[in-house]
MISE-77526 format. One record per residue (C-alpha): residue number from 1; residue in one letter; x, y, z. Coordinates in steps of 0.2 Angstrom, whole numbers, plus 2048, in hexadecimal, padded with zeros to 3 digits. Each point is the difference from the previous one (the first is absolute). Layout:
N
pos NUM code a xx X yy Y zz Z;
...
end
This chain:
333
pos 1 code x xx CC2 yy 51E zz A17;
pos 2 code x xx 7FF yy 7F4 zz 7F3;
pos 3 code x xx 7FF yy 7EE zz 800;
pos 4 code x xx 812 yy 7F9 zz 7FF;
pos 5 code x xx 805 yy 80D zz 812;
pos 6 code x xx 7F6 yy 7F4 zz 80B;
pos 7 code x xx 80B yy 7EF zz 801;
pos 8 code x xx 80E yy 7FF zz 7F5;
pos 9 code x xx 80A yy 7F1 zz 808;
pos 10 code x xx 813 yy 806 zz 802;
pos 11 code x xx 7FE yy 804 zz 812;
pos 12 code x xx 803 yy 813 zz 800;
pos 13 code x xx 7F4 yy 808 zz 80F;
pos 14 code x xx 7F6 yy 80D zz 7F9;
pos 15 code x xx 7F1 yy 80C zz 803;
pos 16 code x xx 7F0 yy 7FA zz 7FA;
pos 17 code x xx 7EE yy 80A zz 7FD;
pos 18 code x xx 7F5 yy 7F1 zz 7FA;
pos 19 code x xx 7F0 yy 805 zz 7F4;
pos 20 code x xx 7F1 yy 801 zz 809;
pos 21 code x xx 7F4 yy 7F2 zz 802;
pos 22 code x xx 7F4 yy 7F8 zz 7F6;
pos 23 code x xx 7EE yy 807 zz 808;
pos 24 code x xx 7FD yy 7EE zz 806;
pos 25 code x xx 810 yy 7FD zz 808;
pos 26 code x xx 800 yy 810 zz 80C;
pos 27 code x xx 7FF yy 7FF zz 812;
pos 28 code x xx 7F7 yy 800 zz 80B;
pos 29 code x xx 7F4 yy 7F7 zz 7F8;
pos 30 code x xx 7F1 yy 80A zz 7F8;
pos 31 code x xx 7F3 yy 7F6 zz 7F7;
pos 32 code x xx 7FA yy 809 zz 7EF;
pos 33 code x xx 7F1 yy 7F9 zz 7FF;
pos 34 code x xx 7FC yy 80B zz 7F0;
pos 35 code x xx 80C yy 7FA zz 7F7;
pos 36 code x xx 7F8 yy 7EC zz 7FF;
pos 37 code x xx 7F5 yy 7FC zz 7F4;
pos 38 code x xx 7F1 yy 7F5 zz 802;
pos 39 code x xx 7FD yy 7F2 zz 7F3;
pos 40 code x xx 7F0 yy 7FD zz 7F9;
pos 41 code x xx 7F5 yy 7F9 zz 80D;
pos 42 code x xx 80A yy 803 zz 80E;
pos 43 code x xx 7F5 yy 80E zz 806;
pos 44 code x xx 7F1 yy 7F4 zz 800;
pos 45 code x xx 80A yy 7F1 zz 809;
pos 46 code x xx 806 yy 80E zz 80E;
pos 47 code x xx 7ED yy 808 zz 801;
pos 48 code x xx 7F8 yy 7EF zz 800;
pos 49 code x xx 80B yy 7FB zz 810;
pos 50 code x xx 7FC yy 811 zz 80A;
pos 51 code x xx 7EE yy 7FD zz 7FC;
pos 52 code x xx 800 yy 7ED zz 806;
pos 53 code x xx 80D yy 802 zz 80C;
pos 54 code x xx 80C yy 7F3 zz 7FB;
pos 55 code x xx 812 yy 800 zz 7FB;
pos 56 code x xx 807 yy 801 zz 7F2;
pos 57 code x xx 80D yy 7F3 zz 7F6;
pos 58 code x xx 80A yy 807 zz 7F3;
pos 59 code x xx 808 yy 7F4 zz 7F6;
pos 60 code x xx 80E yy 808 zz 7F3;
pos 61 code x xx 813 yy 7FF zz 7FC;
pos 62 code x xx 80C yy 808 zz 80A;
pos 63 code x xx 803 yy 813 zz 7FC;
pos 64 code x xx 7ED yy 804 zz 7FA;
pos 65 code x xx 7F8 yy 80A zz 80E;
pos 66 code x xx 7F7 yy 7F2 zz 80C;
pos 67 code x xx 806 yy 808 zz 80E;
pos 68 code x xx 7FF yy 812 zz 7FB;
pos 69 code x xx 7EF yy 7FE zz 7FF;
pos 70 code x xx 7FB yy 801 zz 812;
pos 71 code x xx 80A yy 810 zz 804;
pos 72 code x xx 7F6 yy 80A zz 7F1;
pos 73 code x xx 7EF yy 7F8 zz 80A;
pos 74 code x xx 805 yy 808 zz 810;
pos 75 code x xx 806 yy 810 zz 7F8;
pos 76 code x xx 7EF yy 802 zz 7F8;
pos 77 code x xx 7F6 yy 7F9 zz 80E;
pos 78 code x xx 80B yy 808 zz 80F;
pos 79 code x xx 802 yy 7EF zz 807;
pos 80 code x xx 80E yy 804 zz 809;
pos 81 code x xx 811 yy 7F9 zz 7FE;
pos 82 code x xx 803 yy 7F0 zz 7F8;
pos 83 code x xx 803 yy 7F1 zz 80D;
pos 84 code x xx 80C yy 7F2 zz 7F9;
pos 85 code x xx 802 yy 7EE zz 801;
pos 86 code x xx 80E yy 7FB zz 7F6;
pos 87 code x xx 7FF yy 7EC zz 7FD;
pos 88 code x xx 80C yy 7F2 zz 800;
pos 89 code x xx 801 yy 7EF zz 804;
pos 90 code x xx 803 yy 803 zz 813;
pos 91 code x xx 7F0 yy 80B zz 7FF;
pos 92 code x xx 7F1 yy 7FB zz 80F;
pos 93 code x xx 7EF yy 804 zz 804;
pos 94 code x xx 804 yy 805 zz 811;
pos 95 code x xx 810 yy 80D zz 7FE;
pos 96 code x xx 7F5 yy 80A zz 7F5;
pos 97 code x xx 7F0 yy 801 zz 80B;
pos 98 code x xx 80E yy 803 zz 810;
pos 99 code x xx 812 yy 801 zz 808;
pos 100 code x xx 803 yy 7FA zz 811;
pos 101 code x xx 810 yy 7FF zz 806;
pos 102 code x xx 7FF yy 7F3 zz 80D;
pos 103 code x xx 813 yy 801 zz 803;
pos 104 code x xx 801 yy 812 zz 803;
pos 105 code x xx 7F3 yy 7FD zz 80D;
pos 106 code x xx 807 yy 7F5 zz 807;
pos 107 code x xx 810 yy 809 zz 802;
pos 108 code x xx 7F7 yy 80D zz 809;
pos 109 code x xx 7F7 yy 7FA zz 80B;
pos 110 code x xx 810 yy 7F6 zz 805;
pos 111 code x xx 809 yy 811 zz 803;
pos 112 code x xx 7F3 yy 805 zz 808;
pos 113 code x xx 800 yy 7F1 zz 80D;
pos 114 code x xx 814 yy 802 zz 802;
pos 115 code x xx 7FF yy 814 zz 803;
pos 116 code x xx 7F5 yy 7FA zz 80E;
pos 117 code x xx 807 yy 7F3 zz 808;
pos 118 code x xx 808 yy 802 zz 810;
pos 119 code x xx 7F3 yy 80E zz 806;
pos 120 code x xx 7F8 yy 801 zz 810;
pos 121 code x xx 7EC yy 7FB zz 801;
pos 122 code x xx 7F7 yy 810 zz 803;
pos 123 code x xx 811 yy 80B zz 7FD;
pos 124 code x xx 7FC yy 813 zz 804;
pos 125 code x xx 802 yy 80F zz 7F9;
pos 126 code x xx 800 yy 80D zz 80B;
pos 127 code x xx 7FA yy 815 zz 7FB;
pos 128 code x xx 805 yy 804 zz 812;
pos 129 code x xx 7FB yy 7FC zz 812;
pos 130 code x xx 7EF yy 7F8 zz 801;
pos 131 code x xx 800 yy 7FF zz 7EF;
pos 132 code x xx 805 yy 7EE zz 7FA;
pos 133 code x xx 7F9 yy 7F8 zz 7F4;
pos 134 code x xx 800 yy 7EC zz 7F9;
pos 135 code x xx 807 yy 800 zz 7EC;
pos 136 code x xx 7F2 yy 7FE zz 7F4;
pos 137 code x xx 802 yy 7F0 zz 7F6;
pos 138 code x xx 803 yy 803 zz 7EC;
pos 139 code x xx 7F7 yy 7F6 zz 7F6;
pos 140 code x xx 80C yy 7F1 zz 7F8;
pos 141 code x xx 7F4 yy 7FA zz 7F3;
pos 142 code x xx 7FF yy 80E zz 7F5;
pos 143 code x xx 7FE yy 7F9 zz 7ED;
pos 144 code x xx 7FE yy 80E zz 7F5;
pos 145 code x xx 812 yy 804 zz 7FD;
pos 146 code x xx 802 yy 7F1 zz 7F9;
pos 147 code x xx 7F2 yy 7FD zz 7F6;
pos 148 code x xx 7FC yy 80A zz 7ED;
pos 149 code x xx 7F3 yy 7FD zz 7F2;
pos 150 code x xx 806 yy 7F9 zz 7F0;
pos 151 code x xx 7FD yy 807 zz 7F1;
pos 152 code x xx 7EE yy 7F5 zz 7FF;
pos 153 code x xx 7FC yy 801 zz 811;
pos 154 code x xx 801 yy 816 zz 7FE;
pos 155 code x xx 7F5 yy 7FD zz 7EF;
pos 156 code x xx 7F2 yy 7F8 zz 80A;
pos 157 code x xx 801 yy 80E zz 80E;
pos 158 code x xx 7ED yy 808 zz 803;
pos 159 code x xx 7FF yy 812 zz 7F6;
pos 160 code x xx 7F6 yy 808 zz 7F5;
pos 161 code x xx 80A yy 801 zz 7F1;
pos 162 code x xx 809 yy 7ED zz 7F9;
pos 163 code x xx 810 yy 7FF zz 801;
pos 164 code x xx 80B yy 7FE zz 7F1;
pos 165 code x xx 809 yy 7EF zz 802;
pos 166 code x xx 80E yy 7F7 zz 7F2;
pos 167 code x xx 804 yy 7EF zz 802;
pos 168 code x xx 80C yy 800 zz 7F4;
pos 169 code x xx 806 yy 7EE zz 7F6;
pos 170 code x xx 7F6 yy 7F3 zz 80A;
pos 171 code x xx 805 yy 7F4 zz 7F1;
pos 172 code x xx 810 yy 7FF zz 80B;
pos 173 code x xx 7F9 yy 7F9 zz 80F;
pos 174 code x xx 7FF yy 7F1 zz 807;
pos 175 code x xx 7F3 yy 7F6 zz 7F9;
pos 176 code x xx 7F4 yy 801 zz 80F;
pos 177 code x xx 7FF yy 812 zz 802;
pos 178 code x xx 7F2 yy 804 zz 7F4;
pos 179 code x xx 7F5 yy 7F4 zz 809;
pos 180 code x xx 805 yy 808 zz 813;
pos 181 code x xx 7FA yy 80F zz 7F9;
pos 182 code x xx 7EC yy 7FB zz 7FC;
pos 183 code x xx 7FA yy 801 zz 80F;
pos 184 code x xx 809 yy 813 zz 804;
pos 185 code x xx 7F9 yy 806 zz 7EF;
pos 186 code x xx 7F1 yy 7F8 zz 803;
pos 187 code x xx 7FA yy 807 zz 811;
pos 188 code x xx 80C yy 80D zz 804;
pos 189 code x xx 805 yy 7FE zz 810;
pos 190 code x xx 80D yy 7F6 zz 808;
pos 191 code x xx 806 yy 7FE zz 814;
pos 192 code x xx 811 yy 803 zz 808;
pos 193 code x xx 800 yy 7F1 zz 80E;
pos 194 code x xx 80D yy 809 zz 809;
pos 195 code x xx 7F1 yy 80F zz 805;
pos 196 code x xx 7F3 yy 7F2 zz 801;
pos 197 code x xx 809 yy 7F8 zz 80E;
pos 198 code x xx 805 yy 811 zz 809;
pos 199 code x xx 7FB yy 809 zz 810;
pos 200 code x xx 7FD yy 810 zz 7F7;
pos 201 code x xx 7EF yy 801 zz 7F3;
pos 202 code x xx 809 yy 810 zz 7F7;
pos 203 code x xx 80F yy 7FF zz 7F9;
pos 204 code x xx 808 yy 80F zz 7F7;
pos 205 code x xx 80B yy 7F8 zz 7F0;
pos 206 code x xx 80D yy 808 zz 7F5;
pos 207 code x xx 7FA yy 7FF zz 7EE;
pos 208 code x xx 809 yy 7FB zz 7EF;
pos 209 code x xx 80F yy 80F zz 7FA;
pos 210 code x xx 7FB yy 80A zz 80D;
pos 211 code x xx 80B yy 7FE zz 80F;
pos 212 code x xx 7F9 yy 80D zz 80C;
pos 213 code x xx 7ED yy 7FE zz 7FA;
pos 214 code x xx 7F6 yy 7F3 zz 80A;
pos 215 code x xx 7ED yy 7FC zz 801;
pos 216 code x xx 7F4 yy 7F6 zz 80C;
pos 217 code x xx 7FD yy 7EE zz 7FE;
pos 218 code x xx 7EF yy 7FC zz 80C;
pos 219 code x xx 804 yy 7EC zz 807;
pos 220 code x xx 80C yy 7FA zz 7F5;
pos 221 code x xx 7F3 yy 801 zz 7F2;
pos 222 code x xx 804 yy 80C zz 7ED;
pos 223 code x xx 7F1 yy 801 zz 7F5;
pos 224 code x xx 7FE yy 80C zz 7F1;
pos 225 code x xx 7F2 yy 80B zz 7FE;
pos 226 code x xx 806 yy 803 zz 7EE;
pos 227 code x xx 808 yy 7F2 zz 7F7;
pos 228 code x xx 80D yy 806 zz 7F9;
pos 229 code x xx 807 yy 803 zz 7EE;
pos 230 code x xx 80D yy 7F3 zz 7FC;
pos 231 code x xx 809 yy 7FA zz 7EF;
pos 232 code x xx 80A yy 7F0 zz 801;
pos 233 code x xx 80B yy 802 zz 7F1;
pos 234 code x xx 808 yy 7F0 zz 7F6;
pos 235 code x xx 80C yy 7FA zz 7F4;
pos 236 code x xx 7F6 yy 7F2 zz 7FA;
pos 237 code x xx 80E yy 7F5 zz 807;
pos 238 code x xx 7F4 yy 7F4 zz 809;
pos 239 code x xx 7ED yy 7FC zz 803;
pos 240 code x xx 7F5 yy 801 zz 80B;
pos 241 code x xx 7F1 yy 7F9 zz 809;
pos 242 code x xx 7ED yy 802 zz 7FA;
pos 243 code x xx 7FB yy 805 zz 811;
pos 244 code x xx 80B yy 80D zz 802;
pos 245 code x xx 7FE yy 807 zz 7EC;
pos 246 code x xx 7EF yy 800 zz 805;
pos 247 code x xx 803 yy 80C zz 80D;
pos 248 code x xx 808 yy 80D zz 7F4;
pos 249 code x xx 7FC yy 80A zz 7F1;
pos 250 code x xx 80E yy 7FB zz 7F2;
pos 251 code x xx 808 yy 80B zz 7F5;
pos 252 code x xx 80D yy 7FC zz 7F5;
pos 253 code x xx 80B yy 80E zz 7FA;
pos 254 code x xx 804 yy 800 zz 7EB;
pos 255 code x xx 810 yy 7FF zz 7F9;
pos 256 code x xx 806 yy 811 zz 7FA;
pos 257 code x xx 7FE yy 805 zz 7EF;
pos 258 code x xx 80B yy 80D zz 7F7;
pos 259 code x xx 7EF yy 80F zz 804;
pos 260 code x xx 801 yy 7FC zz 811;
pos 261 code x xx 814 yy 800 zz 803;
pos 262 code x xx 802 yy 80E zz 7FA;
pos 263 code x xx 7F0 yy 80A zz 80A;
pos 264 code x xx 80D yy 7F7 zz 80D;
pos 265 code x xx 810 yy 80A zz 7FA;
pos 266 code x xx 7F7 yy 810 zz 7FF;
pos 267 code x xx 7F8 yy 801 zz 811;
pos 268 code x xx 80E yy 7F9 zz 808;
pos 269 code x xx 80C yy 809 zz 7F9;
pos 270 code x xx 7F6 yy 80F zz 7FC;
pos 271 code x xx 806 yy 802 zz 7EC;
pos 272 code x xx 7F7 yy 7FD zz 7F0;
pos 273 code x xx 806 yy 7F3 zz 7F6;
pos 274 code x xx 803 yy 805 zz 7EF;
pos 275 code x xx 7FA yy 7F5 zz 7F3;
pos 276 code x xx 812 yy 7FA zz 7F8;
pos 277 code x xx 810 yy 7FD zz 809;
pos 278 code x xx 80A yy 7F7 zz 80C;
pos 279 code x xx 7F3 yy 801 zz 80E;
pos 280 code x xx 7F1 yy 7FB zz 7F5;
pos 281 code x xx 80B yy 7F2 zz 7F6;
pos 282 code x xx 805 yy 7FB zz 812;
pos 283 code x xx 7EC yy 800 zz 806;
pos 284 code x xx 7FC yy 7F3 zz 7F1;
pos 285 code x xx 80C yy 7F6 zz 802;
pos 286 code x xx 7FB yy 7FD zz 812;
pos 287 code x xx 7F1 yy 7FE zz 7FA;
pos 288 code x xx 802 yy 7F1 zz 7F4;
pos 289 code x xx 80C yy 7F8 zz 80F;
pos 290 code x xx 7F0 yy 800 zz 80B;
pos 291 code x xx 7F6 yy 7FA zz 7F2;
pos 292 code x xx 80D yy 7F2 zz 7FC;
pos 293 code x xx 7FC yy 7FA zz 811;
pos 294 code x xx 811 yy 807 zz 80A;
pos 295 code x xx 7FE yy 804 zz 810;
pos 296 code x xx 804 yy 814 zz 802;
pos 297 code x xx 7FC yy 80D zz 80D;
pos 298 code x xx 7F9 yy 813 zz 7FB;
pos 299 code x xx 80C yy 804 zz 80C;
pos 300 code x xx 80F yy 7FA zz 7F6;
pos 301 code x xx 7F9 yy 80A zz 7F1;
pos 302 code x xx 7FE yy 80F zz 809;
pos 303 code x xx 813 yy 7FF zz 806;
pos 304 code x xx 806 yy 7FC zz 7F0;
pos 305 code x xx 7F5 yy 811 zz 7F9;
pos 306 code x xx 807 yy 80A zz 80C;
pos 307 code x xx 812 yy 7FC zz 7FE;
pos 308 code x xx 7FF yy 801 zz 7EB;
pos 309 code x xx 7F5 yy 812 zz 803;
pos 310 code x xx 80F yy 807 zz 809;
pos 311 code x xx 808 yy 80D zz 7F6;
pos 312 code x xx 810 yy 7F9 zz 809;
pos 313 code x xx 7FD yy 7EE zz 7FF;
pos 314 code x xx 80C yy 7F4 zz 7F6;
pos 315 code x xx 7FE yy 7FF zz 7EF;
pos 316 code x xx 804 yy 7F2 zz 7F0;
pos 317 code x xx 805 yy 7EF zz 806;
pos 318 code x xx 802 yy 804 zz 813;
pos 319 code x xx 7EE yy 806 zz 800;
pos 320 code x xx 7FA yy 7F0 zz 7F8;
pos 321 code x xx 80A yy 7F6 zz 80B;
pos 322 code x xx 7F8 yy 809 zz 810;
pos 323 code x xx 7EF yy 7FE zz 7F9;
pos 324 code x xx 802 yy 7F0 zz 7FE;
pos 325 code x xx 807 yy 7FF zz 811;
pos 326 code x xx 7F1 yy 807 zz 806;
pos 327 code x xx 7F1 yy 7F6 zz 7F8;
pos 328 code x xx 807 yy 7EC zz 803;
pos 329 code x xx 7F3 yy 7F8 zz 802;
pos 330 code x xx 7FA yy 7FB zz 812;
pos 331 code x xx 7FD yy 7EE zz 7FD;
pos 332 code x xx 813 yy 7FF zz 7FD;
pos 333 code x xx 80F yy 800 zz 80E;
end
């Protein structure tokens, strides 16, 4: 099916096989995590924090791997699945230690108080003569449901093994958030007042991204026995205090050179790049944009590749055109 079959623009319904996806754009998800490729130094900066135990903040442009980093870690390390703690403005402390949905609980026990309203004290169920019994009481204060570990609060769960933890763009949060966060990556441990103030000392909690998995918290109290592995990524967009830089081992990613974008293409796109042609002129000129200071993704090159590799892709002027279409610049609208 060639490239002018998909959308044409005259209206006409008509059947439609599209190409197969680009290897990163398959779903669900699967990380490749052998096709990344670690800078210089980059190694080092991730060793360095599993040895010390402190997190990682990797400061690059967009579209250069800082958060592909952590899912190669796991992989090698078998950490377990990535956690994730996407940032933004609205971003707290609290909703990524834990959840508690005060409203639903509410509700419930509300329900509950109305389903039994109206009842008889000491109402009887009976199995038969001489048989009668009084109606147990349920217990109305059940706060399991409605509680669940964030995505920090399951990274500082005891275990053997560290977890794997991603909080990814803290550059976009608000401007207190990094300082909230020293004393968690100081000592490890945080408290959910909801369980400190509770009848019950154990507490079985769902965790984070695994819905029907839950685990024990002992008086309201979570403390790590293994802190675990965490990069912050960056964009460089704002800075931040000594005390918490302090607290991390800093990495910043390089910006690509025309060696490493295309190690990029081939192992993303699992083809050799031949010295000459469209797709090496293409990789240059990337290149010399980065170098020139505009701001550019790999990812933006590796579409643009696979669209001019095609053998059915457009061609001449409209291929330029899509190209184009393909690398503006992010800084841009």
């Amino acid at each position: 099916m060639s490239w002018n079959t998909y959308y044409v623009g005259d209206g006409e319904p008509r059947d439609v096989t599209l190409a197969d996806p680009p290897p990163w754009r398959t779903f669900p998800r699967v990380p490749d995590q052998q096709a990344f490729q670690p800078p210089e130094g980059l190694t080092d900066a991730v060793n360095a924090a599993l040895y010390l135990h402190r997190p990682l903040l990797i400061t690059g442009s967009a579209g250069t791997g800082k958060s592909t980093v952590i899912e190669q870690v796991a992989a090698e390390l078998k950490l377990g699945p990535v956690l994730r703690w996407h940032i933004t403005s609205r971003s707290t402390l609290p909703d990524a230690l834990y959840q508690y949905d005060a409203l639903g609980h509410i509700h419930s026990l509300r329900l509950h108080q109305t389903a039994h309203q109206g009842r008889p004290a000491g109402r009887s169920r009976g199995r038969g003569r001489g048989h009668a019994r009084t109606e147990r009481p349920q217990p109305v204060d059940d706060i399991a449901p409605f509680l669940e570990l964030g995505p920090l609060g399951t990274a500082l769960l005891p275990g053997d093994q560290p977890r794997a933890l991603l909080i990814d763009e803290i550059d976009k949060s608000d401007l207190d958030l990094p300082s909230d966060l020293l004393d968690v990556l100081e000592r490890g441990e945080f408290e959910i007042p909801e369980l400190v103030r509770h009848r019950l000392r154990q507490v079985q909690i769902r965790v984070w991204g695994e819905k029907k998995r839950t685990r024990l918290v002992r008086d309201g109290h979570v403390q790590c026995t293994r802190f675990p592995f965490i990069v912050m990524t960056s964009n460089g967009e704002r800075d931040f205090p000594a005390p918490f830089l302090r607290r991390c081992i800093r990495y910043p990613m390089p910006a690509p050179t025309e060696d490493t974008l295309r190690d990029a293409v081939v192992a993303h796109l699992r083809r050799e790049v031949p010295d000459g042609g469209p797709v090496a002129q293409l990789i240059k000129d990337f290149a010399e944009r980065v170098a020139r200071g505009d701001s550019l993704a790999v990812d933006q090159l590796l579409n643009a590749v696979r669209l001019i590799s095609d053998e059915q892709a457009p061609t001449g002027a409209r291929r330029d055109r899509i190209v184009d279409l393909l690398l503006r610049e992010l800084s841009g609208g």
